[in-house]
Structures are given as structure tokens and as C-alpha cells.
N, CA, C and O atoms as a GROMACS GRO file, in nm:
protein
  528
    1UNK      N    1  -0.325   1.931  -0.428
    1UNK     CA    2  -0.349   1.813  -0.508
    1UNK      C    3  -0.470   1.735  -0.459
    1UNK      O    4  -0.511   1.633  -0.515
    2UNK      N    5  -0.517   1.780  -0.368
    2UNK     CA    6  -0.616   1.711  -0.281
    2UNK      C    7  -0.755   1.670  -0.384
    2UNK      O    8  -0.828   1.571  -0.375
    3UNK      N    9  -0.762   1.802  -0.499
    3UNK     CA   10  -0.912   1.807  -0.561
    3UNK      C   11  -0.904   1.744  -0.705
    3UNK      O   12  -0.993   1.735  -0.790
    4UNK      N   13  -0.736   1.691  -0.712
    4UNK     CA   14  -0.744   1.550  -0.840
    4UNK      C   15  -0.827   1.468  -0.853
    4UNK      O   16  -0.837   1.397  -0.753
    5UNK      N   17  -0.913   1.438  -0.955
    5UNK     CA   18  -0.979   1.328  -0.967
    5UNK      C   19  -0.907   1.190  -1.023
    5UNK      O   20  -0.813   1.230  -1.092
    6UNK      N   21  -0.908   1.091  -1.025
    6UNK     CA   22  -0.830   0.942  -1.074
    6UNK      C   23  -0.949   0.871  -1.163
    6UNK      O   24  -1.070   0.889  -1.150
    7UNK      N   25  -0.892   0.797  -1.244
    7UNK     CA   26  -1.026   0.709  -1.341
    7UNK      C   27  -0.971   0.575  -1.302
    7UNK      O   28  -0.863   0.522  -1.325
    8UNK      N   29  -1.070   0.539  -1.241
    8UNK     CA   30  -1.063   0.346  -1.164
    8UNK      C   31  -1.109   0.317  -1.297
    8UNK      O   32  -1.121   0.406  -1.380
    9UNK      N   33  -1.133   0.202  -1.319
    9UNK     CA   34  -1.228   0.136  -1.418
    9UNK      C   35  -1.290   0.036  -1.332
    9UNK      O   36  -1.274   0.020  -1.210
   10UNK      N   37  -1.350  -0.016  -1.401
   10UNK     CA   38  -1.468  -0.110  -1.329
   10UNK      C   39  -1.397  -0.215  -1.250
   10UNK      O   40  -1.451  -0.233  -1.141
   11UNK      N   41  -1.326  -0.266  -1.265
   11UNK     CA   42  -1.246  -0.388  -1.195
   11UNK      C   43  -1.157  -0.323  -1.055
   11UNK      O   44  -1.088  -0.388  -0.977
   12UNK      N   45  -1.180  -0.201  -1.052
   12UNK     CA   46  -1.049  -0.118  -0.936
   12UNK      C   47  -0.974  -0.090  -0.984
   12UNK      O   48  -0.920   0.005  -0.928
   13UNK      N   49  -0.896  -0.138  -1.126
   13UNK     CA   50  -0.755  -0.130  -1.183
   13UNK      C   51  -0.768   0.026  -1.181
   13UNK      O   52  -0.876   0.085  -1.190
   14UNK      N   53  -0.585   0.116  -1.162
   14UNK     CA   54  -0.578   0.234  -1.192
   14UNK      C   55  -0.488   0.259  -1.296
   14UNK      O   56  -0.384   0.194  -1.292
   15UNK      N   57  -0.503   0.327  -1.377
   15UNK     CA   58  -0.419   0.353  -1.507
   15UNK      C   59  -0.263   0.383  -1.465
   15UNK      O   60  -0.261   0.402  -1.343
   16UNK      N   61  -0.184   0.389  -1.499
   16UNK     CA   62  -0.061   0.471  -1.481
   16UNK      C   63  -0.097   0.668  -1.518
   16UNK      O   64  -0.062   0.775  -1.467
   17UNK      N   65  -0.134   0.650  -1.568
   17UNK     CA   66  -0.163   0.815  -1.589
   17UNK      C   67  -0.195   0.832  -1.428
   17UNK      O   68  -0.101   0.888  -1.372
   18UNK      N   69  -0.306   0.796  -1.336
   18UNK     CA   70  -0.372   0.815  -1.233
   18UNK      C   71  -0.250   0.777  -1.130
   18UNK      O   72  -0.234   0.849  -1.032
   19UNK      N   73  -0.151   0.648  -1.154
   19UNK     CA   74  -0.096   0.598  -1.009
   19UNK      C   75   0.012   0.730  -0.945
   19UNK      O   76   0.023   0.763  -0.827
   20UNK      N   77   0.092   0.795  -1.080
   20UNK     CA   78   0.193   0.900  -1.006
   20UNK      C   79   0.134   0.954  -0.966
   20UNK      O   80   0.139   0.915  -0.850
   21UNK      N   81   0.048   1.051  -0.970
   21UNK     CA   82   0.009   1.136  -0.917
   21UNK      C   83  -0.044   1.125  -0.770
   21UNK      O   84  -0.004   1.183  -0.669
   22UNK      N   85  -0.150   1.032  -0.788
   22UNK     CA   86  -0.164   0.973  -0.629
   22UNK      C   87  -0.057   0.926  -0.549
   22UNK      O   88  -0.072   0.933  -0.427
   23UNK      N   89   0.050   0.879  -0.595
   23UNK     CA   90   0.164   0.827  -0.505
   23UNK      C   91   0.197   0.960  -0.466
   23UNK      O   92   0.182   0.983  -0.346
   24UNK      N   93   0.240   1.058  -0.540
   24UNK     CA   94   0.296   1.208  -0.517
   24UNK      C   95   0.231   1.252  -0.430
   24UNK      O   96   0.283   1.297  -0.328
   25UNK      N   97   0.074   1.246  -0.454
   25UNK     CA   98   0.028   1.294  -0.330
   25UNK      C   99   0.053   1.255  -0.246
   25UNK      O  100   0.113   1.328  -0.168
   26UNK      N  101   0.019   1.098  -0.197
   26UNK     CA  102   0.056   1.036  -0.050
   26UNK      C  103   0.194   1.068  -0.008
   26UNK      O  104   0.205   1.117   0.104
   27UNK      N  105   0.299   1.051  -0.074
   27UNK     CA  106   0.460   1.094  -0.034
   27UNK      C  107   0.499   1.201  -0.056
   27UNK      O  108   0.622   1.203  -0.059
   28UNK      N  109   0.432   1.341  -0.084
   28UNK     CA  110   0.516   1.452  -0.113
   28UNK      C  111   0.637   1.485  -0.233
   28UNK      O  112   0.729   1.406  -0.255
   29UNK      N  113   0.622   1.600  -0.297
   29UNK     CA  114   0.706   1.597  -0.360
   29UNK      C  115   0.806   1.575  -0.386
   29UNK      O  116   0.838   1.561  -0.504
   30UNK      N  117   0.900   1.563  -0.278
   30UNK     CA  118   1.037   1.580  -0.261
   30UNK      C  119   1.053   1.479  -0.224
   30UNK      O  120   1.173   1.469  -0.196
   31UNK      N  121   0.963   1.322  -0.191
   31UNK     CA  122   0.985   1.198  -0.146
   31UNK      C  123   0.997   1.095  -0.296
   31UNK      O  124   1.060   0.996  -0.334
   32UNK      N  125   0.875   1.210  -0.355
   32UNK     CA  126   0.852   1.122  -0.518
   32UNK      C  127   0.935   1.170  -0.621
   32UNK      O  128   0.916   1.100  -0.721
   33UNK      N  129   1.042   1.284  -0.645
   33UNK     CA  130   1.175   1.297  -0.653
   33UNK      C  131   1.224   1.160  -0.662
   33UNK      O  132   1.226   1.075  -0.750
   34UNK      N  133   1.272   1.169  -0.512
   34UNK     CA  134   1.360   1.040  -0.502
   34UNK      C  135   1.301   0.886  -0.559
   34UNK      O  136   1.359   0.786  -0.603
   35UNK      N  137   1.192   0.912  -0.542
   35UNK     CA  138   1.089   0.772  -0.605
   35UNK      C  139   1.140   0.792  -0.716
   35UNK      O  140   1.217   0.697  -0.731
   36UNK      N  141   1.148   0.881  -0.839
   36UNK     CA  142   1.191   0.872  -0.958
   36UNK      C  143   1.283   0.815  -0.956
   36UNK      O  144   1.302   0.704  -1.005
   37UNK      N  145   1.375   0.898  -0.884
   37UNK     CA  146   1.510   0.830  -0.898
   37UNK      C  147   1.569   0.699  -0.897
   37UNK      O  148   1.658   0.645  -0.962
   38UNK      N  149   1.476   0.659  -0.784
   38UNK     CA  150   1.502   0.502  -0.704
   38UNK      C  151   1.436   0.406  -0.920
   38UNK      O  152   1.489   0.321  -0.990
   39UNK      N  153   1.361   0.454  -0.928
   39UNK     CA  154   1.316   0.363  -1.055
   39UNK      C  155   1.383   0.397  -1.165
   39UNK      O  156   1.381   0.320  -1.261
   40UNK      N  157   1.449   0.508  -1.171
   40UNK     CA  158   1.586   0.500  -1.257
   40UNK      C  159   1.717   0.420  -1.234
   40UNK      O  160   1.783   0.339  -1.298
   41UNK      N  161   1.721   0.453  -1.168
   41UNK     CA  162   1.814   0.373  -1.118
   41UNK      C  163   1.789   0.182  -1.120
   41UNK      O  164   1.874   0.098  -1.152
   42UNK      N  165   1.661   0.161  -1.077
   42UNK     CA  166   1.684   0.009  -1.107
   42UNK      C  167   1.641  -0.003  -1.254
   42UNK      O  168   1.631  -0.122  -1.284
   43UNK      N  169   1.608   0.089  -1.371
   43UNK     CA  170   1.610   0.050  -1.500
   43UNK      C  171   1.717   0.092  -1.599
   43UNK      O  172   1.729   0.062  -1.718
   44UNK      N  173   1.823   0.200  -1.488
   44UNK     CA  174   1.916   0.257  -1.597
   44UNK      C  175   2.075   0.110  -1.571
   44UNK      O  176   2.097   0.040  -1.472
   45UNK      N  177   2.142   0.115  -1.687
   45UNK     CA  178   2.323   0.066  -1.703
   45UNK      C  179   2.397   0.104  -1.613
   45UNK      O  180   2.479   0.194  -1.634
   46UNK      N  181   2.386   0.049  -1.500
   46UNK     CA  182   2.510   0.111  -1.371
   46UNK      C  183   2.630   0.171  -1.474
   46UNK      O  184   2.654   0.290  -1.490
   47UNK      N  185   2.697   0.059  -1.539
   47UNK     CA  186   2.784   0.134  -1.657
   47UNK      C  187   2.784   0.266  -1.726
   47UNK      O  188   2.886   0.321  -1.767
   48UNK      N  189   2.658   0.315  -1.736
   48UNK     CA  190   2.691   0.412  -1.817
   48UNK      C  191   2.595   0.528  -1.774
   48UNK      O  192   2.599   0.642  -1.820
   49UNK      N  193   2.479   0.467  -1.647
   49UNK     CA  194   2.404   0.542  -1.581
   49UNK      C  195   2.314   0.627  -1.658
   49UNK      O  196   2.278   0.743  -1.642
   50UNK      N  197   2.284   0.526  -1.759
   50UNK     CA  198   2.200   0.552  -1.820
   50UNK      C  199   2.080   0.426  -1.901
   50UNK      O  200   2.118   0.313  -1.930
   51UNK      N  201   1.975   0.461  -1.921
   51UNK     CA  202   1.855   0.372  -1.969
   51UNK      C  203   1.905   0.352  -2.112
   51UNK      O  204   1.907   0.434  -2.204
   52UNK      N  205   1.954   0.196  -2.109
   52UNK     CA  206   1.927   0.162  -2.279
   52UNK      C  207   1.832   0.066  -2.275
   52UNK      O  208   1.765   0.024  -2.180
   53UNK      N  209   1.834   0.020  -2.448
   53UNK     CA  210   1.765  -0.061  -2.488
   53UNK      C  211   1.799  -0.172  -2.422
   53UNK      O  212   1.702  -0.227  -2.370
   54UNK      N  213   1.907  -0.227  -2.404
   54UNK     CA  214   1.961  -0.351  -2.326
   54UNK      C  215   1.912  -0.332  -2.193
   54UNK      O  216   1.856  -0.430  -2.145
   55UNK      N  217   1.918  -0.248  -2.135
   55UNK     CA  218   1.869  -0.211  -1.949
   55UNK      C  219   1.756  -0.277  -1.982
   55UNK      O  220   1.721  -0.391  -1.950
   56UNK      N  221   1.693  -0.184  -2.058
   56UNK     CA  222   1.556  -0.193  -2.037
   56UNK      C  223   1.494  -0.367  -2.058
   56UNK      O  224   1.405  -0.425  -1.995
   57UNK      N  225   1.556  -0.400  -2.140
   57UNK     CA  226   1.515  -0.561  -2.160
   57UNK      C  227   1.526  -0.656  -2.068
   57UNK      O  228   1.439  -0.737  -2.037
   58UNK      N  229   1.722  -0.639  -1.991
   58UNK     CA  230   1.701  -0.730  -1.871
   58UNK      C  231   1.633  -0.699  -1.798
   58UNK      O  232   1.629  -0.772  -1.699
   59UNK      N  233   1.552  -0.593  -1.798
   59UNK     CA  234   1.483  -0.534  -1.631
   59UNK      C  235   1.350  -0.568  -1.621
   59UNK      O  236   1.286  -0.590  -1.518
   60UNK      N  237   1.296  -0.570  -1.794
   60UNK     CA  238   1.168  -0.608  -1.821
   60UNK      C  239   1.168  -0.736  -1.767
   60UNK      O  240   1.078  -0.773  -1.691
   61UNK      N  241   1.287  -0.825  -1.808
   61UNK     CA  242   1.272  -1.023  -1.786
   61UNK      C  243   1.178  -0.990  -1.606
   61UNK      O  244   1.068  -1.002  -1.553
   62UNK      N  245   1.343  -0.935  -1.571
   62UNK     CA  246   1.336  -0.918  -1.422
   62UNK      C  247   1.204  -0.882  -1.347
   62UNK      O  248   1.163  -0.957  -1.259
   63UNK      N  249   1.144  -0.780  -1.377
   63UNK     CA  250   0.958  -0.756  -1.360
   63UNK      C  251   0.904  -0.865  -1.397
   63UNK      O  252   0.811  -0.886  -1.319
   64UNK      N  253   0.911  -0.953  -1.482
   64UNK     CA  254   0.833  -1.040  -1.520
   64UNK      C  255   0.740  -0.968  -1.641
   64UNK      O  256   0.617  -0.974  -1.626
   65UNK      N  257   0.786  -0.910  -1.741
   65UNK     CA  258   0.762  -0.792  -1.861
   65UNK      C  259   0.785  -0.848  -1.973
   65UNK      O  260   0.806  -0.774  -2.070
   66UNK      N  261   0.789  -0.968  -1.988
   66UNK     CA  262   0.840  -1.049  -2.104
   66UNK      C  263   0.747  -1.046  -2.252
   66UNK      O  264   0.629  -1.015  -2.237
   67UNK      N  265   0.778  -1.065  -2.346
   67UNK     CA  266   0.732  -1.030  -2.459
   67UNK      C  267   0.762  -0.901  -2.546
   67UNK      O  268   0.745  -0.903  -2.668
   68UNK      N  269   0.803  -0.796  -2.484
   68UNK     CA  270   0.803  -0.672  -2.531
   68UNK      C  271   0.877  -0.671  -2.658
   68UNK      O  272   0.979  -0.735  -2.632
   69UNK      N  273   0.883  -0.635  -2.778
   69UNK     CA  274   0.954  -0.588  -2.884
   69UNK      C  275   1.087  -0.578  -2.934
   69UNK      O  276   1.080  -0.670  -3.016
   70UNK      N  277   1.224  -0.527  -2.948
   70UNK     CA  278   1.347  -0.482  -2.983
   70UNK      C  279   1.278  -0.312  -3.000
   70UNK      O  280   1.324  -0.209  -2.950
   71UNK      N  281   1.164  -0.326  -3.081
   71UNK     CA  282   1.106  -0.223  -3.176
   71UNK      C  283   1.002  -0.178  -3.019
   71UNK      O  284   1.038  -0.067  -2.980
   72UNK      N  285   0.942  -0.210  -2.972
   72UNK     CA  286   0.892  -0.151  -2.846
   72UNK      C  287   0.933  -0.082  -2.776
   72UNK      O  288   0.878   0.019  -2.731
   73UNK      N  289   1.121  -0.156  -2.733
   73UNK     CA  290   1.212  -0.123  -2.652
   73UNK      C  291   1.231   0.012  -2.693
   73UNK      O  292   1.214   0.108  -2.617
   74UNK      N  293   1.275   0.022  -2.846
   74UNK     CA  294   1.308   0.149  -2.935
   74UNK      C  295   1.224   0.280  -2.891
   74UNK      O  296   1.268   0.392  -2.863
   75UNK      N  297   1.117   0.243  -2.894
   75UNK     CA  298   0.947   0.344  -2.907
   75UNK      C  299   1.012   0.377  -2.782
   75UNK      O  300   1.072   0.485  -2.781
   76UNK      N  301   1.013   0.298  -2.663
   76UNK     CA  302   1.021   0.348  -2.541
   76UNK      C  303   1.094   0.472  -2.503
   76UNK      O  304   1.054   0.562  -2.428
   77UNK      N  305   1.221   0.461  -2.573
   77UNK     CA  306   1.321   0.536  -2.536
   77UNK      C  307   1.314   0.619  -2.594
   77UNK      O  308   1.328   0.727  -2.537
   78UNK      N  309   1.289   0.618  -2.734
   78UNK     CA  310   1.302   0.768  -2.819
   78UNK      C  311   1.161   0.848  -2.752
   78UNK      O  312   1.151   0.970  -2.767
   79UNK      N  313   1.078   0.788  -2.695
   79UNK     CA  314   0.983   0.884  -2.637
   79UNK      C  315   1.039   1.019  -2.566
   79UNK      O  316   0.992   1.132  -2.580
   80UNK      N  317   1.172   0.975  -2.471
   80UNK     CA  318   1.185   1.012  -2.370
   80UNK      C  319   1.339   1.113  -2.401
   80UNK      O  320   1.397   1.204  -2.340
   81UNK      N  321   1.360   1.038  -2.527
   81UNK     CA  322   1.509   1.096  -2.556
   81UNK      C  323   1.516   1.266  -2.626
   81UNK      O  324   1.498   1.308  -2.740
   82UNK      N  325   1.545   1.322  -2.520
   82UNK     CA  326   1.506   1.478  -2.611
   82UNK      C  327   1.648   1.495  -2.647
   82UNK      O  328   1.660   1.553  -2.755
   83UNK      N  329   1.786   1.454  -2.579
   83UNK     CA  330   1.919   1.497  -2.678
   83UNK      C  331   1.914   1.385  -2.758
   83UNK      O  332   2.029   1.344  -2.776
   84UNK      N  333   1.824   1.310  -2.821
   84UNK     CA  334   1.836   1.187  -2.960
   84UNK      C  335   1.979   1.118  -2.966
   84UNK      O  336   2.020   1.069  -3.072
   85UNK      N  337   2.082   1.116  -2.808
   85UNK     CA  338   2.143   1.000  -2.806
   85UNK      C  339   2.116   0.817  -2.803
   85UNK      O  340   2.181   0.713  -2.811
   86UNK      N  341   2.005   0.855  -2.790
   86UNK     CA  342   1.948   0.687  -2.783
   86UNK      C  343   1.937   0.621  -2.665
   86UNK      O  344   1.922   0.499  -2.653
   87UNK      N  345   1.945   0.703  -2.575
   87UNK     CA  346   1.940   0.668  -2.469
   87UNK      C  347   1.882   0.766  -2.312
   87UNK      O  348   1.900   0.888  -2.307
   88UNK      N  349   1.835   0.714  -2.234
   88UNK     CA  350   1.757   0.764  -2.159
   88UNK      C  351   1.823   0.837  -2.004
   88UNK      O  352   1.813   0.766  -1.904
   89UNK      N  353   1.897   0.996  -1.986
   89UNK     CA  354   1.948   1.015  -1.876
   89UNK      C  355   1.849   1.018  -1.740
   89UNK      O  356   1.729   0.991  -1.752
   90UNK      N  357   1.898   1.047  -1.627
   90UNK     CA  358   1.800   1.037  -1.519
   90UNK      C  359   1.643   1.165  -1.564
   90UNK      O  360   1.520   1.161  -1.552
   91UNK      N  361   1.745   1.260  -1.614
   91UNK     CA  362   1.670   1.436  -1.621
   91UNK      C  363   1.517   1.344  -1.741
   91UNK      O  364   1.400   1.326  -1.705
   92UNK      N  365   1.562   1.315  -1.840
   92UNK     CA  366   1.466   1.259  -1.940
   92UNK      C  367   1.415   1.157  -1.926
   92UNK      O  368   1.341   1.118  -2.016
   93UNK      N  369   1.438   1.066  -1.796
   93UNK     CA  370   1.370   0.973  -1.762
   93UNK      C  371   1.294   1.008  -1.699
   93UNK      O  372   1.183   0.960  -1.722
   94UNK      N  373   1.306   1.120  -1.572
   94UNK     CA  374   1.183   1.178  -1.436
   94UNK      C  375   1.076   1.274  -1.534
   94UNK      O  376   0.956   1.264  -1.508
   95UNK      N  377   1.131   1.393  -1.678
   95UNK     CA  378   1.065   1.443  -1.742
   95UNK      C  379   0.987   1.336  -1.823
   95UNK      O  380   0.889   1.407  -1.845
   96UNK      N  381   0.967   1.259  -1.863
   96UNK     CA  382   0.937   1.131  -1.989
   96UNK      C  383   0.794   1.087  -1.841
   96UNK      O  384   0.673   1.102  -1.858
   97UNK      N  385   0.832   1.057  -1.764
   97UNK     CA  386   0.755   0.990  -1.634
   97UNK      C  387   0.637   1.138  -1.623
   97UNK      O  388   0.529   1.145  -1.683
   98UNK      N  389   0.691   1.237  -1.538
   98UNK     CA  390   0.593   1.385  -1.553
   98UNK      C  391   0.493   1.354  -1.682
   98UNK      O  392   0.380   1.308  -1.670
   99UNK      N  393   0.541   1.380  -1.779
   99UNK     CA  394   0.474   1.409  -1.896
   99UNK      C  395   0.387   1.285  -1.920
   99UNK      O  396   0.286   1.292  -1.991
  100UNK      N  397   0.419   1.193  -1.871
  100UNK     CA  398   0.302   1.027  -1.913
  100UNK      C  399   0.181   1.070  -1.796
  100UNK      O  400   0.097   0.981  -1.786
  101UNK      N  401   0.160   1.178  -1.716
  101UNK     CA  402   0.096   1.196  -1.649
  101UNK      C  403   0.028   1.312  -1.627
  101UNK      O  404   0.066   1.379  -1.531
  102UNK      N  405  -0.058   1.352  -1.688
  102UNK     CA  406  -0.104   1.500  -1.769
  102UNK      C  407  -0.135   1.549  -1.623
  102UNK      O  408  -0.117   1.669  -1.604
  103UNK      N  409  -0.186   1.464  -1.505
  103UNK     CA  410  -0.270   1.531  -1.377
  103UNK      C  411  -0.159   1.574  -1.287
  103UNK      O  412  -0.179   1.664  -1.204
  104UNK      N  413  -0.009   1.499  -1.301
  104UNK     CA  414   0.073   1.520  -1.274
  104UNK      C  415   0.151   1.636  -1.291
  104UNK      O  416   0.182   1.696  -1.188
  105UNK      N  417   0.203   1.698  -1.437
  105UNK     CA  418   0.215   1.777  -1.544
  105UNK      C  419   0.162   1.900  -1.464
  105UNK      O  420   0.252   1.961  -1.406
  106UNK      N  421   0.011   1.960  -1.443
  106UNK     CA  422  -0.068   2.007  -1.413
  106UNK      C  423  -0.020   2.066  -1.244
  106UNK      O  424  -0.032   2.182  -1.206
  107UNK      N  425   0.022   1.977  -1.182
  107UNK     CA  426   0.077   2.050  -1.056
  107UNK      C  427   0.237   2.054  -1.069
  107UNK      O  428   0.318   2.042  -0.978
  108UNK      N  429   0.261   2.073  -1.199
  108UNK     CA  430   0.413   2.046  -1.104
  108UNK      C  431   0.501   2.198  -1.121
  108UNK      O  432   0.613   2.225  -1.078
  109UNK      N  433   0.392   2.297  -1.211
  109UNK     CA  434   0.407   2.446  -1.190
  109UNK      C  435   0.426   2.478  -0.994
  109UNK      O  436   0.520   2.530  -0.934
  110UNK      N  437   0.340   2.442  -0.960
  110UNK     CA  438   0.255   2.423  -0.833
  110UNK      C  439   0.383   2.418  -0.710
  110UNK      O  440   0.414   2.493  -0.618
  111UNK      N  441   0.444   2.270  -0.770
  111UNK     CA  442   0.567   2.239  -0.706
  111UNK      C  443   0.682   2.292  -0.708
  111UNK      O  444   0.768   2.286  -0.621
  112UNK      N  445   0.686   2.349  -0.815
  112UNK     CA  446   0.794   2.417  -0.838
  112UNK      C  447   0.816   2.568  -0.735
  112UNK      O  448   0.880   2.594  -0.633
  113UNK      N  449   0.763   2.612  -0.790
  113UNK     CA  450   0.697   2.755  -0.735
  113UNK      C  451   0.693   2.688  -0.527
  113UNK      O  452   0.722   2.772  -0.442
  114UNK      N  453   0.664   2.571  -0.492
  114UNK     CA  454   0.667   2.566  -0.318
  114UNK      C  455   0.852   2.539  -0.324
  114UNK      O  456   0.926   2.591  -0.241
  115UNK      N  457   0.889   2.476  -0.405
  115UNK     CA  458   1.002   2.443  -0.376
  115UNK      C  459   1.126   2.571  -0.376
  115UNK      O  460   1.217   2.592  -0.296
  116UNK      N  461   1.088   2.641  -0.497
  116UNK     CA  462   1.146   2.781  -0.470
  116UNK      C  463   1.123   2.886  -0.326
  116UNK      O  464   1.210   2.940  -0.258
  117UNK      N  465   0.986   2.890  -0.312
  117UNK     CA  466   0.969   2.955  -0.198
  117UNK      C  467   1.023   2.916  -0.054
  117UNK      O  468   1.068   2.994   0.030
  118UNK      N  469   1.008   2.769  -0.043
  118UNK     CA  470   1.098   2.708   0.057
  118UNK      C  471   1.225   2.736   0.056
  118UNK      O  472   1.273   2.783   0.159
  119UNK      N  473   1.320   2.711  -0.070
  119UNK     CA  474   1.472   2.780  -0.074
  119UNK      C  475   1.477   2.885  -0.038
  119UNK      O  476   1.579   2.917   0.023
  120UNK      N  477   1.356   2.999  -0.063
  120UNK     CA  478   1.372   3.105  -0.025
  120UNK      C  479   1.416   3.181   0.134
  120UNK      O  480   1.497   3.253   0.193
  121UNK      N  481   1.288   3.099   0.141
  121UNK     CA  482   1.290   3.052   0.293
  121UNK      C  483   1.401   3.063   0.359
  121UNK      O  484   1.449   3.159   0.419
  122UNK      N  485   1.445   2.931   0.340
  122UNK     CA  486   1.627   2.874   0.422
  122UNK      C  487   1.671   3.012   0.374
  122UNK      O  488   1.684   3.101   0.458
  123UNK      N  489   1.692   3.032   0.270
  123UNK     CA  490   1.840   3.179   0.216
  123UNK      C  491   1.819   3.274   0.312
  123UNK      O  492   1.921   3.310   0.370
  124UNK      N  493   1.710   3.326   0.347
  124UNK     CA  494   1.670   3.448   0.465
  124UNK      C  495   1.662   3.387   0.595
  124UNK      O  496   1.648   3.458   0.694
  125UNK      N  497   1.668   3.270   0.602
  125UNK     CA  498   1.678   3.234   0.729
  125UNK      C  499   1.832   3.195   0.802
  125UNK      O  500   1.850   3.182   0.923
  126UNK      N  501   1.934   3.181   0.693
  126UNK     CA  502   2.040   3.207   0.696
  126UNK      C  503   2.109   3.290   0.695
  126UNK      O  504   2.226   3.273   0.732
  127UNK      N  505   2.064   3.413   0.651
  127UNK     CA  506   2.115   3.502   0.625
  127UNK      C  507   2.078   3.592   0.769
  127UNK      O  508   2.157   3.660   0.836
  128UNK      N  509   1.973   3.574   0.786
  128UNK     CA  510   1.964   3.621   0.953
  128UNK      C  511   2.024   3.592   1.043
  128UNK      O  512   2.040   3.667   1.139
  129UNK      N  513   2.087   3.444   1.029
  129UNK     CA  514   2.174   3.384   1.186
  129UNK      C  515   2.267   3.478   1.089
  129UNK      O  516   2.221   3.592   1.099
  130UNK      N  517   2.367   3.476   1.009
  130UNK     CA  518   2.438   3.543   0.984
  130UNK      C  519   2.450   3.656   1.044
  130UNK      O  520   2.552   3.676   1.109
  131UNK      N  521   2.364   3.738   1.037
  131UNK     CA  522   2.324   3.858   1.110
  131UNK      C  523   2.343   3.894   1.247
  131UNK      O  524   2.355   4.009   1.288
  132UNK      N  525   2.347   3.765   1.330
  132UNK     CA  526   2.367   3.763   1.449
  132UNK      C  527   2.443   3.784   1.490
  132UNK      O  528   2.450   3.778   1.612
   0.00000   0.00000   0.00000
């Protein structure tokens, strides 16, 4: 991930397209995992452990996100909603996040493929003490 490029704009500001990816880089995959998670979790319904339209509104107040829509709220979620319950699980919230991030998107073949090989890893390396 080292040879990503990012688009600053003139002021320093960085897009969201640009920030995951750089965070991923600085924390590793398997740290920014849990980063997903951790931001699901403070936007999903402890109740129902899942992202609604209501989550999403008190959480916006809470950021200080005020103004947003009913009809915004809506856009948001059906972005992300691939079973069209109306609502946002952890799996379609971390995929919805990937996908808002094309540079992201782009390595996460990448990641996949280390994370398998690492399992691989442990399985033969277990399987050897076994052996013992």
C-alpha cells in the first residue's frame, strides 16, 4: 500500500475516499477491521445491532452532524443495504465503507489473499506440533 497516492486539496483537507485507506495503512489490516467495527458499533441500535435511520440521526446530533435529511438518512442506508431490509448489518456496513473507497477496494484482493496465507500458515504450523 505504500505506492497509494491521496488527493489533499489546497487547504490540506483529505477526502474520505483518501482517509481509509491511509488509516489502513498506518494500522494494518486486521487493526482497521476492528476500526470498522468500533464505528459500527457507535452508529448501529444496541437493540437490534443494527444501523437504522433512527441510529443514524441520534448519532449524527451526537457528532455534531446536524441538518441532515429523513430523506438523506434514507439515501444513506439503502446505499449500503444489499438484503433491502432497511437497515444496515455490521457485514454491509464494513462492505458500504470498502466500496466508498475505490484505493481501498483496490487492495483489499491484496488483503485477503495475506490473510489467507497467514491462516495457512498457523494450520501447518499446528499441524506440525501435532506431529510431535
Amino acid at each position: 500500500m505504500a505506492d497509494m497516492e491521496y488527493t489533499i486539496s489546497m487547504g490540506g483537507d483529505i477526502c474520505f475516499q483518501d482517509f481509509l485507506p491511509i488509516m489502513a495503512q498506518k494500522i494494518g489490516p486486521e487493526d482497521f477491521s476492528k476500526e470498522l467495527c468500533n464505528g459500527f458499533c457507535m452508529l448501529a441500535d444496541p437493540r437490534t445491532n443494527t444501523i437504522t435511520i433512527q441510529s443514524l440521526k441520534k448519532n449524527a446530533r451526537r457528532l455534531g452532524l446536524e441538518g441532515i435529511t429523513d430523506q438523506e438518512f434514507r439515501e444513506m442506508i439503502a446505499q449500503g443495504d444489499l438484503d433491502g431490509d432497511g437497515v444496515l448489518s455490521e457485514r454491509e456496513f464494513c462492505a458500504l465503507m470498502i466500496r466508498s473507497s475505490p484505493a481501498l477496494l483496490a487492495h483489499a484482493e491484496t488483503w485477503l489473499l495475506d490473510a489467507l496465507d497467514e491462516e495457512l500458515r498457523e494450520c501447518m504450523e499446528d499441524m506440525e506440533e501435532d506431529d510431535l
